[in-house]
Backbone bond lengths (Angstrom), bond angles and torsions (degrees), N, CA, C in turn:
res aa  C-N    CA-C-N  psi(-1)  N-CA   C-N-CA  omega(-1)  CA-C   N-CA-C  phi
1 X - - - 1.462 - - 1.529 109.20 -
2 X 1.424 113.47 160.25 1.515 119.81 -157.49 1.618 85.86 -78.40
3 X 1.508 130.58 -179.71 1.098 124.83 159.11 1.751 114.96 -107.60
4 X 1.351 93.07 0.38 1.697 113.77 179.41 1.808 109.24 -137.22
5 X 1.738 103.00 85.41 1.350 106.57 -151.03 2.281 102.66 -83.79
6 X 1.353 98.27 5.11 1.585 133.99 -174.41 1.605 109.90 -143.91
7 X 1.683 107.27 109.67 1.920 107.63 150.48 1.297 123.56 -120.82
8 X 0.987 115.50 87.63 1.981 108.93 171.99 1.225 94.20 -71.21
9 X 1.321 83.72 156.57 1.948 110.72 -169.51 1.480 101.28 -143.72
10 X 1.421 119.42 126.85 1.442 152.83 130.21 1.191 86.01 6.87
11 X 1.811 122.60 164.44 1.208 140.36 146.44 1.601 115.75 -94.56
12 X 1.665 97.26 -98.25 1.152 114.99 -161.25 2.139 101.97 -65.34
13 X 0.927 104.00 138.19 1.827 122.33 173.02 1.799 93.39 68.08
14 X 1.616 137.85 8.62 0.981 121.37 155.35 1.633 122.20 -111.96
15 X 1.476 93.24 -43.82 1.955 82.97 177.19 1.567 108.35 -114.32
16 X 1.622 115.85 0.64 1.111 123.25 162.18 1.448 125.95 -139.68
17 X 1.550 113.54 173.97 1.797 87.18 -170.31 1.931 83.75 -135.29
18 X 1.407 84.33 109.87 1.887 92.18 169.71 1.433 103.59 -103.76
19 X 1.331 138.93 19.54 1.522 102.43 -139.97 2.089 91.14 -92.16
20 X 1.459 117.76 1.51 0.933 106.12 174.14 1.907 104.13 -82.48
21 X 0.826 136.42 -37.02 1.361 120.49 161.80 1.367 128.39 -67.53
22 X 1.148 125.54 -30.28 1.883 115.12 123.76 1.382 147.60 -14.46
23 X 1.081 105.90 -54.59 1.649 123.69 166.21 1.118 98.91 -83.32
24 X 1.414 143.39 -56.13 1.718 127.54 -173.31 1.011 100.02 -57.68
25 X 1.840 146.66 -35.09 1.325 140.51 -174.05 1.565 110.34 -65.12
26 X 1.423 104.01 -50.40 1.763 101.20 165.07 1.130 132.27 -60.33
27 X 1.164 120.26 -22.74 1.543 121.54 -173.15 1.356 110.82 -110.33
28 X 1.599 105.65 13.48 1.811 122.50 155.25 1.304 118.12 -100.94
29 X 1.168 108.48 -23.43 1.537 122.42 179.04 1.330 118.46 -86.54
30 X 1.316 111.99 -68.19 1.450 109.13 -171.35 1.674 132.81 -65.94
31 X 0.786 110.78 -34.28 1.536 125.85 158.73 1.679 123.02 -46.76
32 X 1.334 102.47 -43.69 1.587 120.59 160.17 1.922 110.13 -62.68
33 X 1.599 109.02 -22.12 1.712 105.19 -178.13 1.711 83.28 -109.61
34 X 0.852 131.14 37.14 2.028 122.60 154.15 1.644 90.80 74.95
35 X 1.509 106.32 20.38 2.198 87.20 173.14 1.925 87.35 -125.72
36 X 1.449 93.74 153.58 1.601 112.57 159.02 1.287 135.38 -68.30
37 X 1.398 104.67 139.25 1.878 104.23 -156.41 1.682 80.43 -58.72
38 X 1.466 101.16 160.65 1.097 120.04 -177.20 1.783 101.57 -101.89
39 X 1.260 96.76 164.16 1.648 116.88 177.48 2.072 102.67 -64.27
40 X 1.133 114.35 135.98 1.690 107.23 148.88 1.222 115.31 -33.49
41 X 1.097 134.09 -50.54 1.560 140.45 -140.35 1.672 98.82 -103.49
42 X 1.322 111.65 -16.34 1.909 123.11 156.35 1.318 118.47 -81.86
43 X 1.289 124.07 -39.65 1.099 125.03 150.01 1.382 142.70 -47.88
44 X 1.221 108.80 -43.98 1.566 129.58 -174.55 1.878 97.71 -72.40
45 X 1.477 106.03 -43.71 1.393 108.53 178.28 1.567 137.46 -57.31
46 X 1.912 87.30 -26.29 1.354 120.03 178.76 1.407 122.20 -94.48
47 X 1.425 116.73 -1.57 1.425 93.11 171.69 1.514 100.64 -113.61
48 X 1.611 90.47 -172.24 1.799 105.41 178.70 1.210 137.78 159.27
49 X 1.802 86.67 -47.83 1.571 124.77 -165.18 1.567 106.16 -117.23
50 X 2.068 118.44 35.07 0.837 100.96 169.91 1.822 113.64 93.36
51 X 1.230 133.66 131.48 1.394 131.84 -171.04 1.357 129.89 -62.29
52 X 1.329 104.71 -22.74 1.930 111.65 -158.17 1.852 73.26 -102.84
53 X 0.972 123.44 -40.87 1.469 118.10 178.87 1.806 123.28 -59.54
54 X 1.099 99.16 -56.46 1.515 113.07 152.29 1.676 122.74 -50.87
55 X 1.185 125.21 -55.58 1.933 125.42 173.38 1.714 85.87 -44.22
56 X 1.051 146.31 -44.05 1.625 143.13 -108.10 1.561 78.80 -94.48
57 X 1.262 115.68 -55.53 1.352 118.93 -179.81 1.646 122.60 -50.23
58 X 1.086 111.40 8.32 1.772 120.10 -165.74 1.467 96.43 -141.36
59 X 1.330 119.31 -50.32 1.516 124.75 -171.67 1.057 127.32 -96.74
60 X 1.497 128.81 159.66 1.475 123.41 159.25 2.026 102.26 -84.63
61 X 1.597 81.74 153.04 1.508 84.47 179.84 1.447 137.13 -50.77
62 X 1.659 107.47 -22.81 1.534 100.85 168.70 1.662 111.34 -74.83
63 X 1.120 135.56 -23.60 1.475 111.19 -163.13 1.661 95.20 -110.95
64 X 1.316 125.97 30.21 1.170 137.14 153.73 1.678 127.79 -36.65
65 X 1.574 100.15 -64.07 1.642 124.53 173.40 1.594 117.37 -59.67
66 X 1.800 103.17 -25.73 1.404 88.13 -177.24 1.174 111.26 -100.13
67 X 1.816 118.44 -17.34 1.421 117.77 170.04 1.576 113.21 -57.95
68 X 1.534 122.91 -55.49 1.061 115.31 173.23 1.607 123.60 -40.95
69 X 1.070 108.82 -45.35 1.944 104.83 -179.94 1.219 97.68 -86.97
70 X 1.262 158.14 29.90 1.281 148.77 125.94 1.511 116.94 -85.84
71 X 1.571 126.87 -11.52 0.873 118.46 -156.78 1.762 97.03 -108.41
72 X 1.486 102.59 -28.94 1.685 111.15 176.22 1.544 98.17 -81.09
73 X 1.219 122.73 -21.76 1.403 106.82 170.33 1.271 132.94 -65.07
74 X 1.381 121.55 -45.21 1.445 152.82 130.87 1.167 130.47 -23.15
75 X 1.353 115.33 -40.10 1.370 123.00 163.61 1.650 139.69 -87.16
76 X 1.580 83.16 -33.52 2.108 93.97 151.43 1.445 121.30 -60.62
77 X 1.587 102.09 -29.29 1.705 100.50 172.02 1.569 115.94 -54.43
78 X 1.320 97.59 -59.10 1.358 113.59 -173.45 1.667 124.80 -83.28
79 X 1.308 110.43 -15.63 1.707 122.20 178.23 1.476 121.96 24.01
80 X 1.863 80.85 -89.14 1.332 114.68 -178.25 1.772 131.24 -80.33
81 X 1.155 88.70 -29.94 1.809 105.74 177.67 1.441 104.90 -32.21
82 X 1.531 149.82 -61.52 1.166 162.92 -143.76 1.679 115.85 -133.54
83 X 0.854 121.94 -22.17 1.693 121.13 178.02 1.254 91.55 -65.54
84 X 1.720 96.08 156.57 1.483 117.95 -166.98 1.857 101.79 -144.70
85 X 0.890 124.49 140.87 1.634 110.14 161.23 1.934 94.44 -78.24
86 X 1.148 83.65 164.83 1.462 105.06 -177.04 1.915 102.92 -93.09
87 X 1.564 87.34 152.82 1.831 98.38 169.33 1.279 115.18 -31.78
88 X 1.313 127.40 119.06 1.729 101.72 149.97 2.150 95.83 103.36
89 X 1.001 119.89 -40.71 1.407 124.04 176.74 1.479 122.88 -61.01
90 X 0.849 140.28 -3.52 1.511 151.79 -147.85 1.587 88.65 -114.19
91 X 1.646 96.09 -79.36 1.393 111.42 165.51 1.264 142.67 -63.07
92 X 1.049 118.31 1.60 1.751 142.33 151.71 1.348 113.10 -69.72
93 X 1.417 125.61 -53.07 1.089 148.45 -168.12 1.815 107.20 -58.44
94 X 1.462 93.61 -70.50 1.507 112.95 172.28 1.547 115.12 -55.67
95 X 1.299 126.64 -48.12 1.418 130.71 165.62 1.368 123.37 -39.91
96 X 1.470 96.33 -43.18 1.940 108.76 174.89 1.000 126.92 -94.34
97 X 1.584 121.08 -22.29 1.464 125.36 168.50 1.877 91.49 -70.27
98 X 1.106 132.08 -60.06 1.246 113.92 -161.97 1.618 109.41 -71.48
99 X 1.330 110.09 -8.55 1.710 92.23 176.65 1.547 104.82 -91.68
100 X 1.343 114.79 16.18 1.595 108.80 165.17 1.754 106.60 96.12
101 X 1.566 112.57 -7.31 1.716 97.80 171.01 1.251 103.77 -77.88
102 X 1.569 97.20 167.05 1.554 131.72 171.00 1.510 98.37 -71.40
103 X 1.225 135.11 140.26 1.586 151.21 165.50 1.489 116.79 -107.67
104 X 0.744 118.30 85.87 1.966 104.68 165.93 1.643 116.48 -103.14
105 X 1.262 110.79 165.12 1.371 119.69 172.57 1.431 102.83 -88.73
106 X 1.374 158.08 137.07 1.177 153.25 149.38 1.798 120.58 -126.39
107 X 1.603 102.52 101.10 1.598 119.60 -155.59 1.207 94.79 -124.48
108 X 1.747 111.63 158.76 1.402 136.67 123.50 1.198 139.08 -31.83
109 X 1.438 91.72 -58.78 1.362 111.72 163.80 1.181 135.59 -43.93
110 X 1.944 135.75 131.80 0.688 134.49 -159.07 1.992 126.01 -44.40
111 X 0.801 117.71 104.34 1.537 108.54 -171.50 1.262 110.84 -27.14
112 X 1.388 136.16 -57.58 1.396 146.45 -152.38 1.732 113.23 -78.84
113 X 1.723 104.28 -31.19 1.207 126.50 -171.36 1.399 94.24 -82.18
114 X 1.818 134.18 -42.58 1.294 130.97 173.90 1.175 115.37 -69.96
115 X 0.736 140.66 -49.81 1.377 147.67 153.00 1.539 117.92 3.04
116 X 1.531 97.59 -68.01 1.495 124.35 172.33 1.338 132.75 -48.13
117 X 1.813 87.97 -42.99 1.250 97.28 -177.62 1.395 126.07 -100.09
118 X 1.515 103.29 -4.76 1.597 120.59 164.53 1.539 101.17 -76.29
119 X 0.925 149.57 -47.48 1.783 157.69 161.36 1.164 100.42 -45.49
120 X 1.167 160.52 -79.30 1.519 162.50 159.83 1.276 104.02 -10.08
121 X 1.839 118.66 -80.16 1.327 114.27 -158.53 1.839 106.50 -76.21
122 X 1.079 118.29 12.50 1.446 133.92 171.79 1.602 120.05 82.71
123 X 1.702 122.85 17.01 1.194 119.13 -156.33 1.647 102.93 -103.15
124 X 1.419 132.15 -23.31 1.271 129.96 166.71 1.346 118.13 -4.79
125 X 1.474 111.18 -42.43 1.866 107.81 -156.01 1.441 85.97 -86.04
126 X 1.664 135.94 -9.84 1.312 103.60 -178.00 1.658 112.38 -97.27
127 X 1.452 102.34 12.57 1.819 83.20 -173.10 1.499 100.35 -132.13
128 X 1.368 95.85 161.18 1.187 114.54 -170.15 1.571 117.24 -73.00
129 X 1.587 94.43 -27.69 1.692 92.10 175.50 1.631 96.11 -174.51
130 X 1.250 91.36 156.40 2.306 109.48 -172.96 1.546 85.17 -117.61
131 X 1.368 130.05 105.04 1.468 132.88 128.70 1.083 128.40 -87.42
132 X 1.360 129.81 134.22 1.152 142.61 176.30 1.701 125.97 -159.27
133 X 1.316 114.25 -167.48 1.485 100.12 -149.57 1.567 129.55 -82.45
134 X 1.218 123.39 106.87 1.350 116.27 -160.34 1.675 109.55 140.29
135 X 1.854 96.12 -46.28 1.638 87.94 154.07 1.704 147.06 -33.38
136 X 1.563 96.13 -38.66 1.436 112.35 171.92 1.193 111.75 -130.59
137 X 1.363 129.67 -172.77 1.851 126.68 172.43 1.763 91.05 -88.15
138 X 1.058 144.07 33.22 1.143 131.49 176.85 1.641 111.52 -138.01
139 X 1.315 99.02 168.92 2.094 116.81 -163.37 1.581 92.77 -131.71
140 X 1.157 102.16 147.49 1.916 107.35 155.80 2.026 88.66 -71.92
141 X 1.555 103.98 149.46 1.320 87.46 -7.92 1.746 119.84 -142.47
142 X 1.436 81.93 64.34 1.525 104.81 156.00 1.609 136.44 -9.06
143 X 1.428 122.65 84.53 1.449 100.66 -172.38 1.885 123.33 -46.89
144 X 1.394 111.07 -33.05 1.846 104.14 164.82 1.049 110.07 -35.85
145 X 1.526 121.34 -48.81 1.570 104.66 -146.67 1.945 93.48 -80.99
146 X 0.880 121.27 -46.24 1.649 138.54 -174.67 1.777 83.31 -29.19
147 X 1.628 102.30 -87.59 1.499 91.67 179.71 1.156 145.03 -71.98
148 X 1.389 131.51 24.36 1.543 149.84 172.17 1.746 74.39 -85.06
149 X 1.290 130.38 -82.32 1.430 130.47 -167.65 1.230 113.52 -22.32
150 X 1.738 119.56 -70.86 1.163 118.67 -166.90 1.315 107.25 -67.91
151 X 1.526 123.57 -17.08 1.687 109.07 -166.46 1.585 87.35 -83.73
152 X 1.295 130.57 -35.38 1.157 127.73 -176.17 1.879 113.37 -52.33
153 X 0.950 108.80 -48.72 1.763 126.63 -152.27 1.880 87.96 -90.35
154 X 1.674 126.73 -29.60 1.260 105.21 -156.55 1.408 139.04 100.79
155 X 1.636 88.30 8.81 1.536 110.62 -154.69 1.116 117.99 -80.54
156 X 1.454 146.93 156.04 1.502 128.99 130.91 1.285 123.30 -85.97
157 X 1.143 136.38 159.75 1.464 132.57 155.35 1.093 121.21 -66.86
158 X 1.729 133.79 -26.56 1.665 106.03 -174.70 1.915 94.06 -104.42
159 X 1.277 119.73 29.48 1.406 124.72 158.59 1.460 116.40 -125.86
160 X 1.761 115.22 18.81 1.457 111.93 173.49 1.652 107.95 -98.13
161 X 1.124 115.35 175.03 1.506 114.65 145.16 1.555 100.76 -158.02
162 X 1.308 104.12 177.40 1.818 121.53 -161.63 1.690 82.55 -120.54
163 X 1.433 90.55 134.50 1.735 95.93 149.79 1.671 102.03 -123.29
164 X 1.499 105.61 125.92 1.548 104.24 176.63 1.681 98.72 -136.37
165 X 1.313 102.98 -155.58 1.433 119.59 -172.59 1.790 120.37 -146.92
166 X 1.740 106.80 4.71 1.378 101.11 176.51 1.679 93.81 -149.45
167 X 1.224 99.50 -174.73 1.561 111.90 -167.33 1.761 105.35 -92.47
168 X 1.081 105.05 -5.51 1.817 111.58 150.64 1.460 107.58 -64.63
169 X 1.313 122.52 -69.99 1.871 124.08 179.02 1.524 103.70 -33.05
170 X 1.129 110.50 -65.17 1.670 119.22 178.31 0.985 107.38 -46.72
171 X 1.014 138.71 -75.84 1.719 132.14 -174.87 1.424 100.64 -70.25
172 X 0.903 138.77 -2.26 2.052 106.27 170.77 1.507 95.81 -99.94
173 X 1.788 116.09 -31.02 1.735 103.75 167.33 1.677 102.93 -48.93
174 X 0.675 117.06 -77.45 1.402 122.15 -144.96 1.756 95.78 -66.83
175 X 0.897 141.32 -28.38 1.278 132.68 159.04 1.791 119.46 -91.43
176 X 1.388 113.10 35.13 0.841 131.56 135.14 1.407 147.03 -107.56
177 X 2.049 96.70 -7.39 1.123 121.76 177.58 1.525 105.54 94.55
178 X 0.899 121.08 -13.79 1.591 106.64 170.59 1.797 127.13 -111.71
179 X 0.940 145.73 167.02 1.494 152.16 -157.51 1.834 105.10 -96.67
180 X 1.570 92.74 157.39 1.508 87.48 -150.86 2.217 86.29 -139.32
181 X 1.363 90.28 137.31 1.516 92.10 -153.09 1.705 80.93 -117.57
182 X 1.411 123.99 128.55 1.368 128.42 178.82 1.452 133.45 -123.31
183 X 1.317 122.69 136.94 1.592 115.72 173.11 1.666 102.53 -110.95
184 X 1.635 73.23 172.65 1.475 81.99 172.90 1.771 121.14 -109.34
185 X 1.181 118.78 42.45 1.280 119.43 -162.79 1.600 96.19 -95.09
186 X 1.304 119.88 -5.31 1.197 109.17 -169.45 1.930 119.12 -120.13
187 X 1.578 117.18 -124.18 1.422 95.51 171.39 1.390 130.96 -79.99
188 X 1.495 150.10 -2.71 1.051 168.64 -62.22 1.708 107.61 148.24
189 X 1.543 120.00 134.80 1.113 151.97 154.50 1.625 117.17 -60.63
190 X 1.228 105.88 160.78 1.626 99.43 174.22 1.350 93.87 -84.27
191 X 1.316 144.76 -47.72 1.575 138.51 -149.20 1.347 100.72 -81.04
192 X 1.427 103.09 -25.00 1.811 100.50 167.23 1.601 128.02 -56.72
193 X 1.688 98.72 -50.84 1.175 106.98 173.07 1.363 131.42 -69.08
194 X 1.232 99.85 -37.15 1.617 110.77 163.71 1.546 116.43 -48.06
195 X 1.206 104.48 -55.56 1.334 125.98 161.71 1.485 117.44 -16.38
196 X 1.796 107.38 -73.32 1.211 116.69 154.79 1.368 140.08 -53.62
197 X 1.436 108.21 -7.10 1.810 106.20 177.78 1.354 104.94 105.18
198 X 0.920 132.24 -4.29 1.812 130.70 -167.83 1.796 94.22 -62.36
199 X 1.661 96.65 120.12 1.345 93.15 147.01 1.264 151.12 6.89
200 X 1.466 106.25 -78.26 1.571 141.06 -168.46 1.055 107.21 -166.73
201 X 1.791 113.66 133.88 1.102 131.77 -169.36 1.687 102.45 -127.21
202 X 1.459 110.25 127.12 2.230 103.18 179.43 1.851 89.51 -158.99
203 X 1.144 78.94 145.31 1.734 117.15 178.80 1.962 109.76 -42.70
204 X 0.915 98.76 -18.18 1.614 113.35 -168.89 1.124 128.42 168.12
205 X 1.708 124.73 154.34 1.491 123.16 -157.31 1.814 100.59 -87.46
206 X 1.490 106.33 17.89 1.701 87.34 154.65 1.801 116.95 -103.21
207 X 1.648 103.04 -3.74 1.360 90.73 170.96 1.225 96.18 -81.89
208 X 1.453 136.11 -45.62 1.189 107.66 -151.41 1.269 108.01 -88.14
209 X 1.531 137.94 27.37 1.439 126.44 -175.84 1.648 79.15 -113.64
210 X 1.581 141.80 -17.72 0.890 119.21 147.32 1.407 136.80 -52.59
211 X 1.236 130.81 -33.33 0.993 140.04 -177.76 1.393 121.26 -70.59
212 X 1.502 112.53 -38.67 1.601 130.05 174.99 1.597 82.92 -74.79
């Protein structure tokens, strides 16, 4: 038997890498609210926790609402143009669907927008389900949303684990009750994550599909 009989997985900087259509979304947006496109490396710092959470870092709180709907507007244009699955994900995917776990997507990211982009890079047929933000009134990393997932997917908690990439993943695993296994391919350091409590911390999802 698996020892992880459930893995939801992160989106963006864990099983895929948008963050260059990320940064083109900021540096369409903000400039239009009187601020300067920001650097990649401001961006990358800024997300995690979800979009209206991320603008926060650039904006004052009133012009929050309109960056966000300029920025999903902007970004449905562009979606697909630049997303990539990440190293090692393809084959993670396939490794675990055939050893019989459950797979879900579990994001920030806009539900509808993941969706898309799980259908594009061709991985849909391996998971059981794409949640993301907007699906419910809840964000990681929210313990609701953790268990809307598992009641959704079939899950238990002491047979799930999270694969993410920031210290949001870590805390909605673990306040979802289950363990949270991390790389660093995305916004986040290893000493960061460690930092946060993560499980396991590796360079990319071929160590850790070694490791599983």
């Amino acid at each position: 038997m698996a020892r992880f009989q459930t893995i939801l997985i992160d989106l963006d900087g864990t099983l895929v890498d948008a963050f260059t259509t990320i940064h083109r979304s900021y540096c369409h947006v903000l400039p239009q609210l009187g601020r300067p496109a920001p650097t990649a490396a401001a961006v990358r710092r800024a997300v995690g926790g979800g979009l209206e959470n991320a603008m926060g870092h650039f904006l004052p709180q009133p012009l929050i609402a309109e960056a966000v709907k300029l920025h999903l507007g902007y970004s449905d244009t562009i979606l697909l143009e630049d997303v990539t699955l990440m190293p090692g994900g393809m084959e993670l995917l396939r490794a675990q669907h055939t050893a019989g776990v459950a797979l879900a997507v579990f994001t920030n990211k806009r539900g509808e927008h993941a969706r898309r982009v799980c259908a594009h890079l061709g991985v849909t047929p391996f998971l059981r389900g794409i949640y993301g933000a907007k699906d419910t009134p809840w964000l990681k990393p929210e313990p609701e949303f953790a268990a809307h997932v598992l009641l959704q997917v079939g899950a238990t908690a002491a047979t799930t684990m999270l694969i993410g990439d920031s210290p949001f993943d870590v805390q909605a695993a673990h306040n979802g009750g289950f363990v949270c296994w991390a790389v660093t391919t995305g916004t986040h350091r290893e000493e960061e994550l460690h930092a946060a409590k993560a499980e396991a911390v590796f360079p990319n999802l071929f160590a850790l599909q070694a490791a599983l």
